[in-house]
Jmol script that loads the backbone (N, CA, C; Angstrom):
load data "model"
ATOM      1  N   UNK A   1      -1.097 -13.305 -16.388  1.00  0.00           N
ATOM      2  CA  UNK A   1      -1.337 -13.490 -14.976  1.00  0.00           C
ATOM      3  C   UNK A   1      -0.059 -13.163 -14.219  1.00  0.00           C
ATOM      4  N   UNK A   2      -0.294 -12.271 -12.978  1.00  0.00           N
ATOM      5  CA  UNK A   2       1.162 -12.339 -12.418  1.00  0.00           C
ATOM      6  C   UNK A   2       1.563 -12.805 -11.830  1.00  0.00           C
ATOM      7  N   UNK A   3       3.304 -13.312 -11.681  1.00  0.00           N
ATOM      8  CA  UNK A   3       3.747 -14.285 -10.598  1.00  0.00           C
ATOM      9  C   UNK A   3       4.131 -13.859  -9.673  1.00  0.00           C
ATOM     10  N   UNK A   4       3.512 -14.172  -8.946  1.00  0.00           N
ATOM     11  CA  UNK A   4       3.938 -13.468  -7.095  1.00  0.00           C
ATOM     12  C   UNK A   4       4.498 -14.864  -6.340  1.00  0.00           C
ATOM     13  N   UNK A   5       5.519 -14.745  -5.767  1.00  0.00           N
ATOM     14  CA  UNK A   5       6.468 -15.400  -4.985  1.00  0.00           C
ATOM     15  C   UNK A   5       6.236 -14.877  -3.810  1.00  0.00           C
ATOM     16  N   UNK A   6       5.678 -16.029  -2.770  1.00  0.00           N
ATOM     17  CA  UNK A   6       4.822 -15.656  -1.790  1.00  0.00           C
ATOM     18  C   UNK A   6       5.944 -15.246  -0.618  1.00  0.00           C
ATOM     19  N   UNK A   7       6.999 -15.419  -0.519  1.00  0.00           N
ATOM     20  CA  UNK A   7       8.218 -14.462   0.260  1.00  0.00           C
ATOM     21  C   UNK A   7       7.911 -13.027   0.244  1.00  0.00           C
ATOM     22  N   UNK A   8       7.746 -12.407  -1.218  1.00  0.00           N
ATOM     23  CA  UNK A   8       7.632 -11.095  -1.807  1.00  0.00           C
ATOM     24  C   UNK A   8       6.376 -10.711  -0.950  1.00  0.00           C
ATOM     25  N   UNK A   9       5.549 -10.986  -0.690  1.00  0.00           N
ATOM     26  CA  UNK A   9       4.561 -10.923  -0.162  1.00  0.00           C
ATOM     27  C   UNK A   9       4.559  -9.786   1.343  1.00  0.00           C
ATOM     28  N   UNK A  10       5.701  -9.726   1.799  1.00  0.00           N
ATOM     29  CA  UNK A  10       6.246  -9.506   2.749  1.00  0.00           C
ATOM     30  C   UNK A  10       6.233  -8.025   2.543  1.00  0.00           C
ATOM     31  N   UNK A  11       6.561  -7.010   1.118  1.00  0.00           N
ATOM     32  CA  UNK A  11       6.367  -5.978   0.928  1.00  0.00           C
ATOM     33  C   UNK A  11       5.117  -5.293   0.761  1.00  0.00           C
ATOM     34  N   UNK A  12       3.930  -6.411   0.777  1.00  0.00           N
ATOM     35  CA  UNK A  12       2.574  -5.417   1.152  1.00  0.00           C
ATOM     36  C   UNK A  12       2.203  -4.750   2.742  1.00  0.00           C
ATOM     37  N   UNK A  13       3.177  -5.457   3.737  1.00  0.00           N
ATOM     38  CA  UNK A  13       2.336  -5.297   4.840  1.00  0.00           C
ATOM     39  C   UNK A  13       3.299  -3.870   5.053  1.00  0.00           C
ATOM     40  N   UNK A  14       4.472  -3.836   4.924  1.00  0.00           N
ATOM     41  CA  UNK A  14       5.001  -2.085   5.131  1.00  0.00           C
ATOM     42  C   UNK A  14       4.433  -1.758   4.217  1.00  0.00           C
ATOM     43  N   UNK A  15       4.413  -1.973   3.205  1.00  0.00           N
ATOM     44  CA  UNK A  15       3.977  -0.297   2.162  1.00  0.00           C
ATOM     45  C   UNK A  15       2.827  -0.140   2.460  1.00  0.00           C
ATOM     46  N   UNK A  16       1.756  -1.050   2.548  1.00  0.00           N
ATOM     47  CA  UNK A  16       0.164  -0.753   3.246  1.00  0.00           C
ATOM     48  C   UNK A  16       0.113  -0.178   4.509  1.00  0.00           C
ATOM     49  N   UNK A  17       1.131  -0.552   5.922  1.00  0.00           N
ATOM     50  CA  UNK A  17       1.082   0.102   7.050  1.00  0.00           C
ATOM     51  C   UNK A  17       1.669   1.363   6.697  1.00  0.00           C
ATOM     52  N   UNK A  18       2.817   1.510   5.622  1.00  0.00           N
ATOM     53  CA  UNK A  18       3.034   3.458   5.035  1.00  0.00           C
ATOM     54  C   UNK A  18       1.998   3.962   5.210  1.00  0.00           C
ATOM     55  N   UNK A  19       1.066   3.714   3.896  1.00  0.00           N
ATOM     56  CA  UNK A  19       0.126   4.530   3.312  1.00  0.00           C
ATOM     57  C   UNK A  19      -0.802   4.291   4.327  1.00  0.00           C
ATOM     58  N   UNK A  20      -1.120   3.527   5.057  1.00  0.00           N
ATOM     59  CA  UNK A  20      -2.352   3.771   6.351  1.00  0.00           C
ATOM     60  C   UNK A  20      -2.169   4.791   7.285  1.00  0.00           C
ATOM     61  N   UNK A  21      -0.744   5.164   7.944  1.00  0.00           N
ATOM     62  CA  UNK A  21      -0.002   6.098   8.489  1.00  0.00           C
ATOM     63  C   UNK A  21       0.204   7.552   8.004  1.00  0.00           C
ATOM     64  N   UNK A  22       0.374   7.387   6.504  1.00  0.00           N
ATOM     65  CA  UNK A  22       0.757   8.821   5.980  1.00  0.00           C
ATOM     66  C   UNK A  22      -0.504   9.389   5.440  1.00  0.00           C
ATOM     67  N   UNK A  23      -1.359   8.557   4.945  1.00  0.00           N
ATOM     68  CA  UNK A  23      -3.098   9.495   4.664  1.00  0.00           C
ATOM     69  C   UNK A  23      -3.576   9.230   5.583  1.00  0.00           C
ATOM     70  N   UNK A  24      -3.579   8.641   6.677  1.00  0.00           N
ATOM     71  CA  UNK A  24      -4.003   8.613   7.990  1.00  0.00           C
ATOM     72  C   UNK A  24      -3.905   9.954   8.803  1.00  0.00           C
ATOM     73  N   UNK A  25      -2.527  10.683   8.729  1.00  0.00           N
ATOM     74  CA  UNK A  25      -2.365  11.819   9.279  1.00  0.00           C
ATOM     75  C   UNK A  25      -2.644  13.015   8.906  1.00  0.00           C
ATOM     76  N   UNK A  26      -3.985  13.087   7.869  1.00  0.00           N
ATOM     77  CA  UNK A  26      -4.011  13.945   6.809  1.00  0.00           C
ATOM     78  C   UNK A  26      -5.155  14.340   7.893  1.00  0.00           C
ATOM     79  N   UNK A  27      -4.769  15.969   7.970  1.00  0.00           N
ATOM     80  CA  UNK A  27      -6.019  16.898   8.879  1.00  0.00           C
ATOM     81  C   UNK A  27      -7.135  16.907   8.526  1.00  0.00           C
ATOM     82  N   UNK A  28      -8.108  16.152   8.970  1.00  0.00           N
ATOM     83  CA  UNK A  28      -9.239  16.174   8.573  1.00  0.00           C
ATOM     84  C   UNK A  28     -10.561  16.607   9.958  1.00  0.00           C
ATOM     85  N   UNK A  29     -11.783  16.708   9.663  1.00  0.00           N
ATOM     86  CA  UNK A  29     -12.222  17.167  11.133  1.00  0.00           C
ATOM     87  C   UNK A  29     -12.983  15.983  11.485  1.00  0.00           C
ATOM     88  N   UNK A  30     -13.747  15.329  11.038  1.00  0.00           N
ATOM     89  CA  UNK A  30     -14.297  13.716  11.245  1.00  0.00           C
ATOM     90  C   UNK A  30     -13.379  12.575  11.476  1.00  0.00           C
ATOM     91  N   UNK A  31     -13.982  11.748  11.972  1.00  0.00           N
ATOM     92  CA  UNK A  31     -13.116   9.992  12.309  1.00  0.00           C
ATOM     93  C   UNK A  31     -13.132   9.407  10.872  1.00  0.00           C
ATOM     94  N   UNK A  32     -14.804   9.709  10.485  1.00  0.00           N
ATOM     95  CA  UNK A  32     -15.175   8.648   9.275  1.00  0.00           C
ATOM     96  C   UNK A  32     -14.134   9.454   8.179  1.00  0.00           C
ATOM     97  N   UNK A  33     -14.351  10.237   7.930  1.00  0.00           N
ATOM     98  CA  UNK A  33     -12.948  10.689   6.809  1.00  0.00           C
ATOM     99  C   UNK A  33     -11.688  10.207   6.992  1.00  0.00           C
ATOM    100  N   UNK A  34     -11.243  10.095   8.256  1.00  0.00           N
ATOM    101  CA  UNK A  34      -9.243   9.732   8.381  1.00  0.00           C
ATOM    102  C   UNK A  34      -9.986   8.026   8.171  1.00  0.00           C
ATOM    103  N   UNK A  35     -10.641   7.742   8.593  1.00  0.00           N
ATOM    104  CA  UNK A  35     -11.335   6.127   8.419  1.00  0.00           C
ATOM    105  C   UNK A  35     -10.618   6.486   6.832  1.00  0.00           C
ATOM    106  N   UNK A  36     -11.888   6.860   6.156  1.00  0.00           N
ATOM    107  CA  UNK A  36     -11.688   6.550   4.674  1.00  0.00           C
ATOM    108  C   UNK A  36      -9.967   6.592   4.213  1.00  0.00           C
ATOM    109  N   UNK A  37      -9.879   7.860   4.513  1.00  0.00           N
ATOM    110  CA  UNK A  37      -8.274   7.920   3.956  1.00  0.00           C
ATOM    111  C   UNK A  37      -7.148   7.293   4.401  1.00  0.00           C
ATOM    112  N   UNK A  38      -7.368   6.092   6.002  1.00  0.00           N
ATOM    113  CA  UNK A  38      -6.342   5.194   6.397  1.00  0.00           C
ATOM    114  C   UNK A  38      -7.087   4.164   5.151  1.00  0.00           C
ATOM    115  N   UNK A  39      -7.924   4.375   4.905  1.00  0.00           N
ATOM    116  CA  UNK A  39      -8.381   2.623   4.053  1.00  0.00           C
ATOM    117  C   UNK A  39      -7.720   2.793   2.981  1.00  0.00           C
ATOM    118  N   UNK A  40      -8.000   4.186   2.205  1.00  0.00           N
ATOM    119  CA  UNK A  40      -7.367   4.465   0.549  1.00  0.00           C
ATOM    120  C   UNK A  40      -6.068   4.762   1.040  1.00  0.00           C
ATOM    121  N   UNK A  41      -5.377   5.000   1.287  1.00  0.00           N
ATOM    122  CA  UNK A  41      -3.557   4.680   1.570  1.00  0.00           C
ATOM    123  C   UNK A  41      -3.291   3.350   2.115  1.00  0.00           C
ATOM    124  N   UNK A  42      -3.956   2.673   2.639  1.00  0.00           N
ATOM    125  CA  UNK A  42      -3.277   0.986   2.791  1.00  0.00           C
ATOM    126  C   UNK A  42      -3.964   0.283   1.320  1.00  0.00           C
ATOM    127  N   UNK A  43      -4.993   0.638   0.785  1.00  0.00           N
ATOM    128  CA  UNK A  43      -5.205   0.114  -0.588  1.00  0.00           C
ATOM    129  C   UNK A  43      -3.641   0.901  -1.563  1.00  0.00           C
ATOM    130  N   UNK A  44      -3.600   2.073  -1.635  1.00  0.00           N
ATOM    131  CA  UNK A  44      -2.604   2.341  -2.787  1.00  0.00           C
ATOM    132  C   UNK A  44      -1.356   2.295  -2.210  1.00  0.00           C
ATOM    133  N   UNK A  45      -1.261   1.909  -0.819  1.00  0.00           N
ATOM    134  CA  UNK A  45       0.335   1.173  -0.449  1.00  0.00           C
ATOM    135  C   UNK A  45       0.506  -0.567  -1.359  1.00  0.00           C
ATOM    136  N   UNK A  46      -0.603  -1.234  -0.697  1.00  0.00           N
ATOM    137  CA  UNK A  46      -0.564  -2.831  -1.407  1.00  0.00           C
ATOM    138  C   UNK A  46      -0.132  -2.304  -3.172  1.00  0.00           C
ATOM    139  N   UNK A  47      -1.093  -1.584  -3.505  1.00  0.00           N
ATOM    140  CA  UNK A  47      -1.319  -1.368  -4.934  1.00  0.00           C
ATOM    141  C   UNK A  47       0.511  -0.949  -5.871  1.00  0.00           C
ATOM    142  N   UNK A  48       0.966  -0.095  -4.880  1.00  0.00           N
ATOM    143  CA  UNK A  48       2.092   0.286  -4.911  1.00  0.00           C
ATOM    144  C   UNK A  48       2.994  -1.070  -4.397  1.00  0.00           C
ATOM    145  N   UNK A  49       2.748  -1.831  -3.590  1.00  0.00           N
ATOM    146  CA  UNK A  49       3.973  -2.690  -3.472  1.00  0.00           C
ATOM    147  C   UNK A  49       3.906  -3.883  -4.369  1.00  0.00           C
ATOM    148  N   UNK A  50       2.445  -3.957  -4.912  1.00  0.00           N
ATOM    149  CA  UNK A  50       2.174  -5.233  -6.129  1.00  0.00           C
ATOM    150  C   UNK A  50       2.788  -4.776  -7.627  1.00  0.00           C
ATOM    151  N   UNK A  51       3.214  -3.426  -7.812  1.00  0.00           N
ATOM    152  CA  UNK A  51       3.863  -2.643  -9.231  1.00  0.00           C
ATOM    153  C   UNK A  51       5.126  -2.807  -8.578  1.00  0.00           C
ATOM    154  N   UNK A  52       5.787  -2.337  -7.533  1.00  0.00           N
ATOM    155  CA  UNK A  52       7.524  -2.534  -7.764  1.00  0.00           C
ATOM    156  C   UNK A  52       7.481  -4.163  -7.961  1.00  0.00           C
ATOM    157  N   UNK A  53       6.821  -5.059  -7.456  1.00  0.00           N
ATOM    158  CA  UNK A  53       7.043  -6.462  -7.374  1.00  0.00           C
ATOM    159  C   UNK A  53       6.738  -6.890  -9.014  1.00  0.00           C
ATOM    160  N   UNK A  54       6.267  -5.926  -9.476  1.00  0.00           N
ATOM    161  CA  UNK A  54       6.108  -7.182 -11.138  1.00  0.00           C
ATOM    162  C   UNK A  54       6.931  -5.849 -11.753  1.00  0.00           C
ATOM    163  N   UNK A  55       7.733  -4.753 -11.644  1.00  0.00           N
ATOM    164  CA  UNK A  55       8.064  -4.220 -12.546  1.00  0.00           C
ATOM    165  C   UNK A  55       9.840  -4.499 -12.436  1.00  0.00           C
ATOM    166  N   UNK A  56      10.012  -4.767 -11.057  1.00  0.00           N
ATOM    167  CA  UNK A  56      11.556  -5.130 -10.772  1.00  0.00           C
ATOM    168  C   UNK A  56      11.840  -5.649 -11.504  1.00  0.00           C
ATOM    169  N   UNK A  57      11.446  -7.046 -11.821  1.00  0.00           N
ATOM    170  CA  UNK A  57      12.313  -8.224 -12.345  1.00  0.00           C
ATOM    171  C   UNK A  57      12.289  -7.747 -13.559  1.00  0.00           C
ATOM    172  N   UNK A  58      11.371  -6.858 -14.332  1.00  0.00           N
ATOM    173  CA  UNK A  58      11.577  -6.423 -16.094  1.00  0.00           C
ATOM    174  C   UNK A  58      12.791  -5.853 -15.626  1.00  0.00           C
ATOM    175  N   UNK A  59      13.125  -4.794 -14.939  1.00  0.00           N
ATOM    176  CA  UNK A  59      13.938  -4.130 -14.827  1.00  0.00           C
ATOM    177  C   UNK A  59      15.627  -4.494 -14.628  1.00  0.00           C
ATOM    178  N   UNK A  60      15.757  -5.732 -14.206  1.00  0.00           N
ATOM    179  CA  UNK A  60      16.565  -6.606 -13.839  1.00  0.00           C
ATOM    180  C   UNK A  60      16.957  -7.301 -15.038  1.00  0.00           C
TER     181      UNK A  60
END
end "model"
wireframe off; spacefill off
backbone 0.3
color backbone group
């Protein structure tokens, strides 16, 4: 199970507002598509800030 230290917590909301921003700006010609792709870049921002948070401390 992983231990998340709810301070740390603090690195989902930038890396999720990243990835909502950066596949957000991806040229697309529909709303519902940049829809989808702000949703899947704030999912693989969290996803991405929940792996540096349990891989740091091995690393440490």
């Amino acid at each position: 199970m992983p231990h998340i230290i709810e301070h740390n917590l603090m690195f989902f909301i930038p890396l999720a507002l990243a990835g909502f921003l950066l596949c957000g700006e991806a040229p697309v010609a529909s709303k519902a598509w940049r829809g989808v792709l702000r949703a899947c870049g704030a999912i693989c921002g969290a996803l991405l800030a929940l792996l540096v948070l349990e891989v740091l401390p091995v690393l440490i």
